[in-house]
PDB file of N, H, CA, C and O in Angstrom:
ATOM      1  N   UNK A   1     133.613 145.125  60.274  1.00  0.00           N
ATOM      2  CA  UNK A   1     134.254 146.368  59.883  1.00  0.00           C
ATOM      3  C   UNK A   1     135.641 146.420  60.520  1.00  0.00           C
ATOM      4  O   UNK A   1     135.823 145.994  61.660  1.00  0.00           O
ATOM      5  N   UNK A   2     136.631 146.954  59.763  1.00  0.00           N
ATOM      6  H   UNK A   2     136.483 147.300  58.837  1.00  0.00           H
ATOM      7  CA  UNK A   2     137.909 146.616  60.263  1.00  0.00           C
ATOM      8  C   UNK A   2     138.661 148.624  60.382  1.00  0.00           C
ATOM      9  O   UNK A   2     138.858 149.442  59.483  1.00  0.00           O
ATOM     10  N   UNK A   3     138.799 148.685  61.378  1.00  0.00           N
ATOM     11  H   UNK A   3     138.639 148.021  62.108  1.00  0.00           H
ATOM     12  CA  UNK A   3     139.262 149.921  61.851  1.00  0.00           C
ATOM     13  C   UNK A   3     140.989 149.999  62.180  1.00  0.00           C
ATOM     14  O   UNK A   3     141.553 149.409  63.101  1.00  0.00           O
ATOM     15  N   UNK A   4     141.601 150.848  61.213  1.00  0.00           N
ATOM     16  H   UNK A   4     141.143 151.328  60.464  1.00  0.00           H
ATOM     17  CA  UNK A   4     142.718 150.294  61.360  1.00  0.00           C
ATOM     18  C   UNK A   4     143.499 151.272  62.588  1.00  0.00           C
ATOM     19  O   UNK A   4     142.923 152.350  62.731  1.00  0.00           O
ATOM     20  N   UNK A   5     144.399 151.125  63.261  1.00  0.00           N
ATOM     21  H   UNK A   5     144.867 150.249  63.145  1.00  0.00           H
ATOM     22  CA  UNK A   5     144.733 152.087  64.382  1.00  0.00           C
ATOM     23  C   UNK A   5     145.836 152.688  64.158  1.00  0.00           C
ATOM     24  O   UNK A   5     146.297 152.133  63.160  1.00  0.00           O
ATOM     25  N   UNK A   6     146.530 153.486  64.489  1.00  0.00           N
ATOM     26  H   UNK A   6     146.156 153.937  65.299  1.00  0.00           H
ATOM     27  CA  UNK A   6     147.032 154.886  64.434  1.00  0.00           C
ATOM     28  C   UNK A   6     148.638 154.288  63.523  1.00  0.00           C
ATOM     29  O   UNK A   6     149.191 154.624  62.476  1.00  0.00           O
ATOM     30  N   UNK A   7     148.912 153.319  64.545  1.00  0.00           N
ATOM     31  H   UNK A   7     148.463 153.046  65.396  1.00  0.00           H
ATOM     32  CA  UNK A   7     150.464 152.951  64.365  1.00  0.00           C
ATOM     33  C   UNK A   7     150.272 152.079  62.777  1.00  0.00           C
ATOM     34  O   UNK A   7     151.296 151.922  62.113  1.00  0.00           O
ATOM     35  N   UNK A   8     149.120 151.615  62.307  1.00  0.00           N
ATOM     36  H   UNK A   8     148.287 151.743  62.846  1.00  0.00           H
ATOM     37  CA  UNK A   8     148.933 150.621  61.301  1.00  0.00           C
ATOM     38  C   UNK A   8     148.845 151.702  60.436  1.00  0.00           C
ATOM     39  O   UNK A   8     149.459 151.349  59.429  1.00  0.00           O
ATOM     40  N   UNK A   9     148.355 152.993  60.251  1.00  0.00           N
ATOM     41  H   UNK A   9     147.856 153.280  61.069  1.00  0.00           H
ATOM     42  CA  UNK A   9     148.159 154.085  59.340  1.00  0.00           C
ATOM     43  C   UNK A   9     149.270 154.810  58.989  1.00  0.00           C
ATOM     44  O   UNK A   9     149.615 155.094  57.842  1.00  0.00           O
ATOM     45  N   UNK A  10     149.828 155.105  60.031  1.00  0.00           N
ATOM     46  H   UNK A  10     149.548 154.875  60.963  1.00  0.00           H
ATOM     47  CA  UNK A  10     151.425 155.679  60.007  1.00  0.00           C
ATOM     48  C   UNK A  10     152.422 154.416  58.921  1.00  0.00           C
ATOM     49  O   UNK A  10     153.148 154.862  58.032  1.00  0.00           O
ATOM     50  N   UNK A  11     152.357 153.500  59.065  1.00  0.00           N
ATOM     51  H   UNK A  11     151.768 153.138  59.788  1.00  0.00           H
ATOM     52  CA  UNK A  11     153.113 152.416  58.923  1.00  0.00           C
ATOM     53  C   UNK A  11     152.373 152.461  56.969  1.00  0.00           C
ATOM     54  O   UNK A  11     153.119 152.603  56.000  1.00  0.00           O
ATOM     55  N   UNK A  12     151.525 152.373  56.908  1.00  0.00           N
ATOM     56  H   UNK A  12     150.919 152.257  57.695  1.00  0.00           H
ATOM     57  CA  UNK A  12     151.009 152.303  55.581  1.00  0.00           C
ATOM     58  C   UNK A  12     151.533 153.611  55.178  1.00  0.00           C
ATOM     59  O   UNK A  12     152.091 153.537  54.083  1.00  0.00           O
ATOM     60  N   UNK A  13     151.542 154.873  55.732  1.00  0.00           N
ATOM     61  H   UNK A  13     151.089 154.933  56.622  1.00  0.00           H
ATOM     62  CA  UNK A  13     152.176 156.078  55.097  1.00  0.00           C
ATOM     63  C   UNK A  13     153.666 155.962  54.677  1.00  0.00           C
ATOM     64  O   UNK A  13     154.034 156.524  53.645  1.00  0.00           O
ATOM     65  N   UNK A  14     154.491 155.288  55.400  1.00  0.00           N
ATOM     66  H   UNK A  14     154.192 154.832  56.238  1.00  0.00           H
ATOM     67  CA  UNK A  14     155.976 154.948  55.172  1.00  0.00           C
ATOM     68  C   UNK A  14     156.252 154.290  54.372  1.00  0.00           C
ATOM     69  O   UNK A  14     157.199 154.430  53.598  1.00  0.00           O
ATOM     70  N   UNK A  15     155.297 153.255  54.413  1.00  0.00           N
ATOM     71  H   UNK A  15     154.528 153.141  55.041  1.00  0.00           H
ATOM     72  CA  UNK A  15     155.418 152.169  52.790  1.00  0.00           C
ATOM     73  C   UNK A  15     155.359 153.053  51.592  1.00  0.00           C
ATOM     74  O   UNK A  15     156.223 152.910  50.727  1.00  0.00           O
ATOM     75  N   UNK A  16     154.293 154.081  51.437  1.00  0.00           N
ATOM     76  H   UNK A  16     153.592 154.196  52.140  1.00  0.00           H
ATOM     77  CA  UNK A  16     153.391 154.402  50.590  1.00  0.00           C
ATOM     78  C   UNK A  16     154.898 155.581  49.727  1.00  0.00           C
ATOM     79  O   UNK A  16     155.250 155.912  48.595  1.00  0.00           O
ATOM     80  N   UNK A  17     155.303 155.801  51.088  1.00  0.00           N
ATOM     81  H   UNK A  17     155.017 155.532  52.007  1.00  0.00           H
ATOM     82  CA  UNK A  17     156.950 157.281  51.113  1.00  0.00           C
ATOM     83  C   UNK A  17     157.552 156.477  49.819  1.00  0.00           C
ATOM     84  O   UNK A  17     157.507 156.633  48.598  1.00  0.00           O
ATOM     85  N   UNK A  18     158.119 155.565  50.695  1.00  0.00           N
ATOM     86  H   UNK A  18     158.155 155.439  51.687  1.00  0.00           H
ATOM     87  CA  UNK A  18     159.100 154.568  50.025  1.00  0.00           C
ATOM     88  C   UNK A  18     158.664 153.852  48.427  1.00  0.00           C
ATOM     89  O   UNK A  18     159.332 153.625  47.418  1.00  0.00           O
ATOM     90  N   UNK A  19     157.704 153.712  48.658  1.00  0.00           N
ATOM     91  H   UNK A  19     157.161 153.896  49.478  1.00  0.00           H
ATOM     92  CA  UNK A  19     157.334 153.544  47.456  1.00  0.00           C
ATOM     93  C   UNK A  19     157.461 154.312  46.338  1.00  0.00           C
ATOM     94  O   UNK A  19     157.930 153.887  45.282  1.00  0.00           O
ATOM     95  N   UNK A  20     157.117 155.285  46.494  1.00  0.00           N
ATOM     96  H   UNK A  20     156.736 155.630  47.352  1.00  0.00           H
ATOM     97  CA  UNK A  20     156.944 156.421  45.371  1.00  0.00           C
ATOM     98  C   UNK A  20     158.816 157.309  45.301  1.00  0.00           C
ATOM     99  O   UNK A  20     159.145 158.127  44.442  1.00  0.00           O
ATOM    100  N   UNK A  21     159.492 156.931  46.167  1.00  0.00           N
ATOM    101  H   UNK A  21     159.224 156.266  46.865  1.00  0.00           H
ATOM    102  CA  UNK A  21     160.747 157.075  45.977  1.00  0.00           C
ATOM    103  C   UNK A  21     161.421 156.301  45.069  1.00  0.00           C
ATOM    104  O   UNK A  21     162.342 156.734  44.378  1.00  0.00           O
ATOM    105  N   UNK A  22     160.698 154.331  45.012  1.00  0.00           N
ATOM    106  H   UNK A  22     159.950 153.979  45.574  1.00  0.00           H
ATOM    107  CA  UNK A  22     161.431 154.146  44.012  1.00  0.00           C
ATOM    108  C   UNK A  22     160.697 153.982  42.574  1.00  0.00           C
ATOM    109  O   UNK A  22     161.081 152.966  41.995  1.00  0.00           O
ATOM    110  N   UNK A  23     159.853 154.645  41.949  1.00  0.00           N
ATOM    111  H   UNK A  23     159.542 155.470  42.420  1.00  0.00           H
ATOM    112  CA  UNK A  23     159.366 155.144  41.191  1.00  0.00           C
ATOM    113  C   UNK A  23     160.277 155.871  39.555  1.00  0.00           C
ATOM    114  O   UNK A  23     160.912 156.923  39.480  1.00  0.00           O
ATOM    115  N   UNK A  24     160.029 154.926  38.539  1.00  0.00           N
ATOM    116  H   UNK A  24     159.513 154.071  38.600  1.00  0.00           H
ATOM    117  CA  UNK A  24     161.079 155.611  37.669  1.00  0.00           C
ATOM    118  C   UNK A  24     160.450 155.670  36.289  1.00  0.00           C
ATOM    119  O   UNK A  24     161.046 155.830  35.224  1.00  0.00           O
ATOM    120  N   UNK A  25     158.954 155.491  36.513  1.00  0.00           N
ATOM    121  H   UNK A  25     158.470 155.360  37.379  1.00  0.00           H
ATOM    122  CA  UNK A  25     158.188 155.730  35.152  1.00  0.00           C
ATOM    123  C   UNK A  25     157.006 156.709  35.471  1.00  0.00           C
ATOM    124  O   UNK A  25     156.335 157.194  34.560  1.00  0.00           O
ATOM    125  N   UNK A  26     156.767 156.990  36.820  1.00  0.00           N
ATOM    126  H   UNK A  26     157.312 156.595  37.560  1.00  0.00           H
ATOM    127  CA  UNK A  26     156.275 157.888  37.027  1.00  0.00           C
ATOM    128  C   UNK A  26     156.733 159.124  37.460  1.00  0.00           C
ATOM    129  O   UNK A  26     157.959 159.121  37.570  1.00  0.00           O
ATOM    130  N   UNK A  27     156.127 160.344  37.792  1.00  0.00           N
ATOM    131  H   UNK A  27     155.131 160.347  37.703  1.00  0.00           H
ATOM    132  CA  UNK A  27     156.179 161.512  38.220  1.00  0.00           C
ATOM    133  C   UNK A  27     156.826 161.488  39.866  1.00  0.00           C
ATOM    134  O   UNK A  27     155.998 161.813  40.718  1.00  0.00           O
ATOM    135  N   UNK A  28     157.840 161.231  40.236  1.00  0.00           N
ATOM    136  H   UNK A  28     158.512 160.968  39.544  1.00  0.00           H
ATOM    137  CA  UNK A  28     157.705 160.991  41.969  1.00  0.00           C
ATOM    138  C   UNK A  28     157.111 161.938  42.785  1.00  0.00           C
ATOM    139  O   UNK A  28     156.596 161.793  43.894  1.00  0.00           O
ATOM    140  N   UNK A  29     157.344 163.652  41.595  1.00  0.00           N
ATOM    141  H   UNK A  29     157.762 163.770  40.694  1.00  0.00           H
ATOM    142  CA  UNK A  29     157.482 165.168  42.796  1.00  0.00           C
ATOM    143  C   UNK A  29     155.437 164.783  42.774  1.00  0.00           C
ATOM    144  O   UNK A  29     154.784 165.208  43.727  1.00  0.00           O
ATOM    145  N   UNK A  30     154.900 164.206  41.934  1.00  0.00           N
ATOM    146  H   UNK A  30     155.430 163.861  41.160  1.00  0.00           H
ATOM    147  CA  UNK A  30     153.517 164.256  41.630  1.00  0.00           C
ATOM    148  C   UNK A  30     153.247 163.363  42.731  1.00  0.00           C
ATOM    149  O   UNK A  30     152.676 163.791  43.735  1.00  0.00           O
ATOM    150  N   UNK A  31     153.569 162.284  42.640  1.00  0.00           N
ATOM    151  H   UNK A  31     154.033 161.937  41.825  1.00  0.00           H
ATOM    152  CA  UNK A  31     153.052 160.965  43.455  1.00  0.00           C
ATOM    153  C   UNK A  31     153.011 161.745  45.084  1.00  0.00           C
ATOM    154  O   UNK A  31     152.104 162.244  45.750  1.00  0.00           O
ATOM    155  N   UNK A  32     154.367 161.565  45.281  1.00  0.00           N
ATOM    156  H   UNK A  32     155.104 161.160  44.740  1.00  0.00           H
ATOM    157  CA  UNK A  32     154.501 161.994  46.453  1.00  0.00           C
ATOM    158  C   UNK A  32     153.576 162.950  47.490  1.00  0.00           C
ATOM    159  O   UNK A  32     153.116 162.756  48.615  1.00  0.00           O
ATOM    160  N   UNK A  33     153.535 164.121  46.510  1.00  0.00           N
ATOM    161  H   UNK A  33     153.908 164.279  45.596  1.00  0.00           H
ATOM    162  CA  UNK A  33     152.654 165.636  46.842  1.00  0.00           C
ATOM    163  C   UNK A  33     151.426 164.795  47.181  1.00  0.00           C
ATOM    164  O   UNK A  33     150.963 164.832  48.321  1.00  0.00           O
ATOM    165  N   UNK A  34     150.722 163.808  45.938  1.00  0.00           N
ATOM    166  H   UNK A  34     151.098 163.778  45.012  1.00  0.00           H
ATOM    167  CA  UNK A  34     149.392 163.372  46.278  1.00  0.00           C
ATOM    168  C   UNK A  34     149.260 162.293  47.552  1.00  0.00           C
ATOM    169  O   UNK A  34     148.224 162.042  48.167  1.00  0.00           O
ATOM    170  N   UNK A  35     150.222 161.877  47.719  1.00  0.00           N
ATOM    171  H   UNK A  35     151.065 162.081  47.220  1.00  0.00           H
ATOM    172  CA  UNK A  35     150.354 161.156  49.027  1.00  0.00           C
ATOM    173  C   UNK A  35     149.980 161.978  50.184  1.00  0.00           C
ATOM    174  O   UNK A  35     149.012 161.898  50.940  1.00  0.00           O
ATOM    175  N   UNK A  36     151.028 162.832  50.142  1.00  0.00           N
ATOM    176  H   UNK A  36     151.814 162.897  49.527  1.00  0.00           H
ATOM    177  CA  UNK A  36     150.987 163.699  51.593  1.00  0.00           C
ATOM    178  C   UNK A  36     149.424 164.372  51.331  1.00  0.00           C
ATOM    179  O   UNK A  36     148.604 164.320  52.247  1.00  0.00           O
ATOM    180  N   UNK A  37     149.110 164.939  50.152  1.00  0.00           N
ATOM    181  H   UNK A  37     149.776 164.981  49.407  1.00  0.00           H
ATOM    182  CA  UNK A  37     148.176 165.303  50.684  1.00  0.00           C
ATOM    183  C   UNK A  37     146.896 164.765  50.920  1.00  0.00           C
ATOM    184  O   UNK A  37     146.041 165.323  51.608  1.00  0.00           O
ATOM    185  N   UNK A  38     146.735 163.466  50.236  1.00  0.00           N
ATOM    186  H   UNK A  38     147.430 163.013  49.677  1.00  0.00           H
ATOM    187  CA  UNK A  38     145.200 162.700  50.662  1.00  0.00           C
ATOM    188  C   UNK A  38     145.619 162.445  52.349  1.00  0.00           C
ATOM    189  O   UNK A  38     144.753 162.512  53.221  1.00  0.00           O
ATOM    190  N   UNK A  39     146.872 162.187  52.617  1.00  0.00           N
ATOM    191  H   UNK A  39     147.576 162.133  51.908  1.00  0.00           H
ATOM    192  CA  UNK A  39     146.733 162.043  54.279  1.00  0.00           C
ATOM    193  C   UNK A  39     146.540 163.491  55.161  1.00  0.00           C
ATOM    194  O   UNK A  39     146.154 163.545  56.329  1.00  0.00           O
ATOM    195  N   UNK A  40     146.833 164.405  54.481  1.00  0.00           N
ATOM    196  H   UNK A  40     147.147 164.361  53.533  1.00  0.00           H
ATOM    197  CA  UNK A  40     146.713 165.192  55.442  1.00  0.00           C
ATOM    198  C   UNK A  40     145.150 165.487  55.098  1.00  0.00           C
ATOM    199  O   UNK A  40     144.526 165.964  56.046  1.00  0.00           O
ATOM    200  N   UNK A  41     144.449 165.291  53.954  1.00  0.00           N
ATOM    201  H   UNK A  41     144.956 164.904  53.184  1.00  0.00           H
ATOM    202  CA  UNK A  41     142.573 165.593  54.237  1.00  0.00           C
ATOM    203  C   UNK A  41     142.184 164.655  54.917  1.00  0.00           C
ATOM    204  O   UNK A  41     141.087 164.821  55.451  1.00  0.00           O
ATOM    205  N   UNK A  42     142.945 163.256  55.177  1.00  0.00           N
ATOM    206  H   UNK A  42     143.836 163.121  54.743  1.00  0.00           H
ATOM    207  CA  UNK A  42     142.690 162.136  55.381  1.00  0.00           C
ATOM    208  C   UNK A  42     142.404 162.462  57.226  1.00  0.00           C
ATOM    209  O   UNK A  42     141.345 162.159  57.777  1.00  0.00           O
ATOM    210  N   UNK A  43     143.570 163.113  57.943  1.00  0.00           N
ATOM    211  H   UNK A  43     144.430 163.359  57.496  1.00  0.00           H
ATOM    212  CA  UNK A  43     142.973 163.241  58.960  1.00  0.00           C
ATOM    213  C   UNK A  43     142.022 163.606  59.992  1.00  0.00           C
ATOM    214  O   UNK A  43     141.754 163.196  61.122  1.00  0.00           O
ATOM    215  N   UNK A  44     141.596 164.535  59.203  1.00  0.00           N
ATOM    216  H   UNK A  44     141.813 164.868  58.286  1.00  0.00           H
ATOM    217  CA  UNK A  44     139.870 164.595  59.971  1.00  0.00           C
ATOM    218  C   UNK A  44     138.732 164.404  59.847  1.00  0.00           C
ATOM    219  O   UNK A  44     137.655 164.979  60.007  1.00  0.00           O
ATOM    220  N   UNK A  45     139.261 163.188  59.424  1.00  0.00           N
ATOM    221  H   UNK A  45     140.135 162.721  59.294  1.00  0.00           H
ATOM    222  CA  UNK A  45     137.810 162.093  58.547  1.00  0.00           C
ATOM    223  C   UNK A  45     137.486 161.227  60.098  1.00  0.00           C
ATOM    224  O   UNK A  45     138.568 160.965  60.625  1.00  0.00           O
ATOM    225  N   UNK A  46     136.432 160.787  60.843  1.00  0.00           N
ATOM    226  H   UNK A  46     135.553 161.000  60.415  1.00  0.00           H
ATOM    227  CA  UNK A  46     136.010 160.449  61.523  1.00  0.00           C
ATOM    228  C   UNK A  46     134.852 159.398  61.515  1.00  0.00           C
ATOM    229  O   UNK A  46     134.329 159.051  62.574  1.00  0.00           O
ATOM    230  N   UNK A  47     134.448 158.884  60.273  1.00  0.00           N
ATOM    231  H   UNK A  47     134.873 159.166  59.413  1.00  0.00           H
ATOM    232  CA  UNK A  47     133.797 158.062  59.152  1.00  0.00           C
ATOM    233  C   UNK A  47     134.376 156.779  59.704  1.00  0.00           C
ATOM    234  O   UNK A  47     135.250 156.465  58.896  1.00  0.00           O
ATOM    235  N   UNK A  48     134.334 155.858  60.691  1.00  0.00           N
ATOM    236  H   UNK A  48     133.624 156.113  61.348  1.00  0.00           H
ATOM    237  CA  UNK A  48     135.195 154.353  60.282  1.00  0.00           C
ATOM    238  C   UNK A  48     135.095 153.854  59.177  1.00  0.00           C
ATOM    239  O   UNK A  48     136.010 153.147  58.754  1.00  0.00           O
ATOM    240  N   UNK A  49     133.453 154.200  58.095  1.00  0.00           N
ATOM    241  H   UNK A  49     132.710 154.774  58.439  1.00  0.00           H
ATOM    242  CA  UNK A  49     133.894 153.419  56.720  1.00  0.00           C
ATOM    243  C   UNK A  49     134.547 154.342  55.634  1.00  0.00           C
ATOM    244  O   UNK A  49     134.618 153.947  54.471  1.00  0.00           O
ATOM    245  N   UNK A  50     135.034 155.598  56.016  1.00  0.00           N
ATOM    246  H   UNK A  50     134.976 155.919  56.961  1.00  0.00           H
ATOM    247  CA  UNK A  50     135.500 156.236  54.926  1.00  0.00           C
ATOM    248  C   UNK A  50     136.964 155.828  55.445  1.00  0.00           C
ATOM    249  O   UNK A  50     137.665 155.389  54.533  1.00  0.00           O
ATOM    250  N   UNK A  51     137.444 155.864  56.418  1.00  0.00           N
ATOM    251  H   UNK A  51     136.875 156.221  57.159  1.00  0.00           H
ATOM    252  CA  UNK A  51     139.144 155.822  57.150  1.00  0.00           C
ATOM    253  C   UNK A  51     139.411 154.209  56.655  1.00  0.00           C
ATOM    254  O   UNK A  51     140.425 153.914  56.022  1.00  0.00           O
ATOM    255  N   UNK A  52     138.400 153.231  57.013  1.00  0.00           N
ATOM    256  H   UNK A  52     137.577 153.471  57.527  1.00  0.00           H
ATOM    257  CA  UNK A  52     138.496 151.177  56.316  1.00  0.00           C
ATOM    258  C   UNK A  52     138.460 152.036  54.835  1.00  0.00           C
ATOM    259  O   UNK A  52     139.445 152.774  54.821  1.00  0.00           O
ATOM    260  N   UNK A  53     137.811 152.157  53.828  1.00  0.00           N
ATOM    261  H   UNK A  53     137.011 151.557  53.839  1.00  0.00           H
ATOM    262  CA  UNK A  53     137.881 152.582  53.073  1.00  0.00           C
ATOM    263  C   UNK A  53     139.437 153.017  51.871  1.00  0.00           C
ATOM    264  O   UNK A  53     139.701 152.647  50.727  1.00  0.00           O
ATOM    265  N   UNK A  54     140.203 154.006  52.917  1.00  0.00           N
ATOM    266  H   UNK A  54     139.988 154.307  53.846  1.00  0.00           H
ATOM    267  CA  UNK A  54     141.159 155.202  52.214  1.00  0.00           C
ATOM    268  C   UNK A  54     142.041 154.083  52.731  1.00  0.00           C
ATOM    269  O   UNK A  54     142.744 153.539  51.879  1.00  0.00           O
ATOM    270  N   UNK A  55     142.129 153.631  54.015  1.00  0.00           N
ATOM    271  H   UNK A  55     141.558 154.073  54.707  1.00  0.00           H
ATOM    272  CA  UNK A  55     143.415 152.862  54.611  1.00  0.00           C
ATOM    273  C   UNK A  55     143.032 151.363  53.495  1.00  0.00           C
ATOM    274  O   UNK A  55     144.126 150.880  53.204  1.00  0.00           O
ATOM    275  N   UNK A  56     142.151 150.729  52.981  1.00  0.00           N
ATOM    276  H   UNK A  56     141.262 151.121  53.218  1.00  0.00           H
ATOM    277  CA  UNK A  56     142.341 149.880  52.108  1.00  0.00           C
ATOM    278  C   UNK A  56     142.515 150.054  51.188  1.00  0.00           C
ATOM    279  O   UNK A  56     143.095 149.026  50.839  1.00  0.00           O
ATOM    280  N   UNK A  57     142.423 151.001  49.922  1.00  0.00           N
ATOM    281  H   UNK A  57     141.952 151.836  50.206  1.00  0.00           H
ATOM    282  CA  UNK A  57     143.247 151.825  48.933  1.00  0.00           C
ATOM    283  C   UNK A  57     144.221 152.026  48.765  1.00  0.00           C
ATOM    284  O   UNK A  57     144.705 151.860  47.645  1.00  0.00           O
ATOM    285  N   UNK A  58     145.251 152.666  50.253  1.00  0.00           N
ATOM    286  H   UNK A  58     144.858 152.801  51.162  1.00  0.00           H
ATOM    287  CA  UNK A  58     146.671 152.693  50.254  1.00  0.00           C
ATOM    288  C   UNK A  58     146.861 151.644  49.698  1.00  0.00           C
ATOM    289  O   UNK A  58     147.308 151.448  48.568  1.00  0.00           O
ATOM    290  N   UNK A  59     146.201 150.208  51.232  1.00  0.00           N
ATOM    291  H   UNK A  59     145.838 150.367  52.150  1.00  0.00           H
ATOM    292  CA  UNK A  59     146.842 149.028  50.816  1.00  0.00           C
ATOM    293  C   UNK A  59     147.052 148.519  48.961  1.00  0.00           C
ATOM    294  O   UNK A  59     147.976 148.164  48.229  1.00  0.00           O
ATOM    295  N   UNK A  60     145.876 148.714  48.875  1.00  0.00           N
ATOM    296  H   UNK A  60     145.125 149.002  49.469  1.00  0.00           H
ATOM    297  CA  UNK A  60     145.550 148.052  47.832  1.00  0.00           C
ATOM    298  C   UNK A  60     147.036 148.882  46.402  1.00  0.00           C
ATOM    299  O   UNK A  60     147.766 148.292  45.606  1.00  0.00           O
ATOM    300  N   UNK A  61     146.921 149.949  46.617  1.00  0.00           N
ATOM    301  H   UNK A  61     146.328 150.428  47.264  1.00  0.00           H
ATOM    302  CA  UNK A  61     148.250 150.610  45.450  1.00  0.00           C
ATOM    303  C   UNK A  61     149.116 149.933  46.041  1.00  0.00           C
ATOM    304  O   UNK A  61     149.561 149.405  45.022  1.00  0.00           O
ATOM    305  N   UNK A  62     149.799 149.459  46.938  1.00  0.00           N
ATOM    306  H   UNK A  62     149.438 149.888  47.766  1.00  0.00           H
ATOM    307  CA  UNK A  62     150.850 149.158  47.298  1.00  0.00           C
ATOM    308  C   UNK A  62     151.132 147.366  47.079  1.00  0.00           C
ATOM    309  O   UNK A  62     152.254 146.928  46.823  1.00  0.00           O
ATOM    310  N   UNK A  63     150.122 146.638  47.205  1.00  0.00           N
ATOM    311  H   UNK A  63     149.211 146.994  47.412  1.00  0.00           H
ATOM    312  CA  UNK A  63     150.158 145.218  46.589  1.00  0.00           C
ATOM    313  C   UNK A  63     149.927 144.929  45.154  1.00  0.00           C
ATOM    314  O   UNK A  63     150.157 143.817  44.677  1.00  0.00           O
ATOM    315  N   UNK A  64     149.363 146.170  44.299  1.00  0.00           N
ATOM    316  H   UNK A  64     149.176 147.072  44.687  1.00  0.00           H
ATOM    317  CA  UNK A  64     149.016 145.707  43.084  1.00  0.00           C
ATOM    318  C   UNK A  64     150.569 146.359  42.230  1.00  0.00           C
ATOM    319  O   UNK A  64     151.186 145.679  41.409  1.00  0.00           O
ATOM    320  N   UNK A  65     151.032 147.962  42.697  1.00  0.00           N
ATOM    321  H   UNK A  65     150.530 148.514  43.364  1.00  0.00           H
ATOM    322  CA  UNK A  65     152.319 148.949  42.470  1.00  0.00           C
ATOM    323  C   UNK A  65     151.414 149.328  41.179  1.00  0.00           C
ATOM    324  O   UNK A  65     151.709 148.945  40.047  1.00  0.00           O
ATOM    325  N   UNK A  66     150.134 150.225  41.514  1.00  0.00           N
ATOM    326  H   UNK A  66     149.894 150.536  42.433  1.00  0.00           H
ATOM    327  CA  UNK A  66     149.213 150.578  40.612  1.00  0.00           C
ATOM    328  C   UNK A  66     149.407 151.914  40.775  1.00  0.00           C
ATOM    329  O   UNK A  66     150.079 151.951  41.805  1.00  0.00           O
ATOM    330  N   UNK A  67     149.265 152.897  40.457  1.00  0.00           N
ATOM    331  H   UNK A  67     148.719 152.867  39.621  1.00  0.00           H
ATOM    332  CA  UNK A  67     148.722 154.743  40.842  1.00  0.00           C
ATOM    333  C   UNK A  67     147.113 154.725  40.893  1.00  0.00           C
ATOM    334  O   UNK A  67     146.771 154.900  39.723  1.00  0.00           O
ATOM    335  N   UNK A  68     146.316 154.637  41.448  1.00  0.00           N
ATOM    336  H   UNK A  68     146.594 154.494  42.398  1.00  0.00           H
ATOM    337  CA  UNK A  68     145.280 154.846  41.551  1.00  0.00           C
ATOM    338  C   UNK A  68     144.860 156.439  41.054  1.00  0.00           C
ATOM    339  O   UNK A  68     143.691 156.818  41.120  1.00  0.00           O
TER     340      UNK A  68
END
């Protein structure tokens, strides 16, 4: 089980920013909003397989440049 730590989550949130900034076939004000807000329900999840889980999802939109 792979638990990712604070600075690796933050760091996936900045990608995730940037990403959806350069965005020009989608909605950005949409993307964005849904960003911030799965992280902010995201933080008081205490689950290691729901947090491996959401933190491999980010990843995963961000290597494929999918919208989940």
């Amino acid at each position: 089980m792979f638990q990712p730590s604070r600075q690796q989550i933050l760091r996936l949130y900045k990608h995730l920013i940037r990403y959806g900034n350069q965005l020009q076939l989608t909605d950005k004000t949409y993307f964005l909003g849904r960003i911030r807000r799965e992280f902010k329900e995201g933080r008081n999840i205490s689950d290691p397989l729901k947090i491996e889980f959401n933190f491999k999802r980010g990843e995963t939109l961000l290597r494929n440049g999918r919208i989940l």
